[in-house]
Residue, then its C-alpha position, 0 to 999 in steps of 0.5 A: x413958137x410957130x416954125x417950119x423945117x425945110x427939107x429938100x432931097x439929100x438934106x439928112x439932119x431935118x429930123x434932129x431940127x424937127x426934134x429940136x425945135x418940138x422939145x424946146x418949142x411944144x409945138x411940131x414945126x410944119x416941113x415944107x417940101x422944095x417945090x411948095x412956093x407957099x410958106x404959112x405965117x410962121x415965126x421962124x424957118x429952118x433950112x437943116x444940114x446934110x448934102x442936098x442934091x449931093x453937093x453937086x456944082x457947090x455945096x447948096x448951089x442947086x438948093x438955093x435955085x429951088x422954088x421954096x427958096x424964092x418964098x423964103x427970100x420973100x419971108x425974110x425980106x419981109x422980117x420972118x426968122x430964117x436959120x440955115x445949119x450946116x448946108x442950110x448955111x451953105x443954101x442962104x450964102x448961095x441964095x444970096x442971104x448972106x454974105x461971104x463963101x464957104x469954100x473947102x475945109x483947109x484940111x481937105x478933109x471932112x470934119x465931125x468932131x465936137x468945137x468950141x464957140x465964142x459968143x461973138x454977139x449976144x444981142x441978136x435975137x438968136x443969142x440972147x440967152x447967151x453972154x458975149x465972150x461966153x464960150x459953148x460946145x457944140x458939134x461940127x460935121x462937114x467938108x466945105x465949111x471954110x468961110x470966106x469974104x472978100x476984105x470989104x466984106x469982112x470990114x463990113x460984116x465985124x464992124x456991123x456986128x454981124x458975126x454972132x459965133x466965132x470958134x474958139x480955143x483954137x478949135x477952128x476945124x476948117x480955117x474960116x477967116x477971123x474963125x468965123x463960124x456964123x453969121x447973120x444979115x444986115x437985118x438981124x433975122x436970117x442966121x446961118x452957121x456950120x456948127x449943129x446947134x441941135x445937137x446938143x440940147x439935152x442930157x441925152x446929147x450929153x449936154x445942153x450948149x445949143x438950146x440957147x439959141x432956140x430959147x433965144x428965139x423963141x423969148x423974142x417972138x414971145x415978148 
């Protein structure tokens, strides 16, 4: 699997995502600057966490208005694999890849703790290495996570499929609407979550919950 991370001033997670993605895949992803406008022919592109440009306007408002943003809204449009974690999540809602808003935690509050989450779809090419209804770790840490859409949007989006991860057990640390905690485009190839997926791919993380939406990936390209 070939991938490229994404990395952008205040991004603080592209080295776990590098990490992650060279563990599971074999192979280093190529990092790809914020100014650079030409991506190569990769199947899957990772925007990581953290606080680009230090969340100044809105979390990811000014990541998303970057000129690597406008070659991977061409990359998705033409079917390449887009992730966003985190603020990743935040940069492709601003960038108009997804649908919704994440607004401020309900609490006020940052949150870093360990969730659990619902495997609300299992047929994406994200989740296959999952069941639905399977209910996973995974860990969380941010402060605008609270995800948010209109009741049109919403309709849309359940009724769709479109939501692929949900927190569960009552673990929702931020009061997103229907406990959302990810999403993916009408076309099923850009995915973006809050929760940090490659976090807990090992032993070493003190379990393995989120190397299945990486294997998951990466059985699709390879079939």
């Amino acid at each position: 699997m070939k991938s490229a991370v994404v990395q952008l001033p205040g991004l603080n997670r592209d080295r776990d995502m590098i990490a992650a993605l060279t563990k599971i895949s074999g192979h280093a992803p190529v990092t790809i600057w914020q100014t650079e406008t030409d991506i190569p022919d990769v199947d899957l592109i990772v925007i990581p966490g953290g606080f680009s440009y230090g969340d100044y306007l809105r979390c990811g408002a000014i990541a998303a208005r970057m000129p690597v943003m406008q070659a991977i809204i061409e990359k998705a449009n033409k079917g390449v694999k887009v992730l966003g974690v985190c603020n990743g999540f935040q940069i492709l809602l601003e960038a108009g890849l997804l649908p919704g808003a994440l607004m401020r935690n309900s609490s006020l509050k940052f949150v870093c703790r360990e969730i659990k989450l619902e495997v609300a779809n299992a047929e994406t090419e994200f989740t296959r290495a999952y069941e639905k209804g399977q209910v996973i770790r995974c860990p969380v840490a941010h402060h605008d996570g609270n995800y948010f859409a209109d009741p049109e949007t919403l309709a849309t989006i359940e009724g769709n499929g479109q939501v692929v991860f949900r927190y569960a057990e009552g673990t929702n640390p931020n009061g997103s609407i229907n406990d959302i905690a990810a999403v993916m485009n009408k076309g099923g190839n850009v995915l973006g979550m809050m929760p940090h997926p490659e976090n807990l791919i090992e032993a070493a993380h003190g379990g393995s919950d989120g190397r299945g939406l990486f294997a998951s990936a990466l059985s699709v390209i390879a079939a």
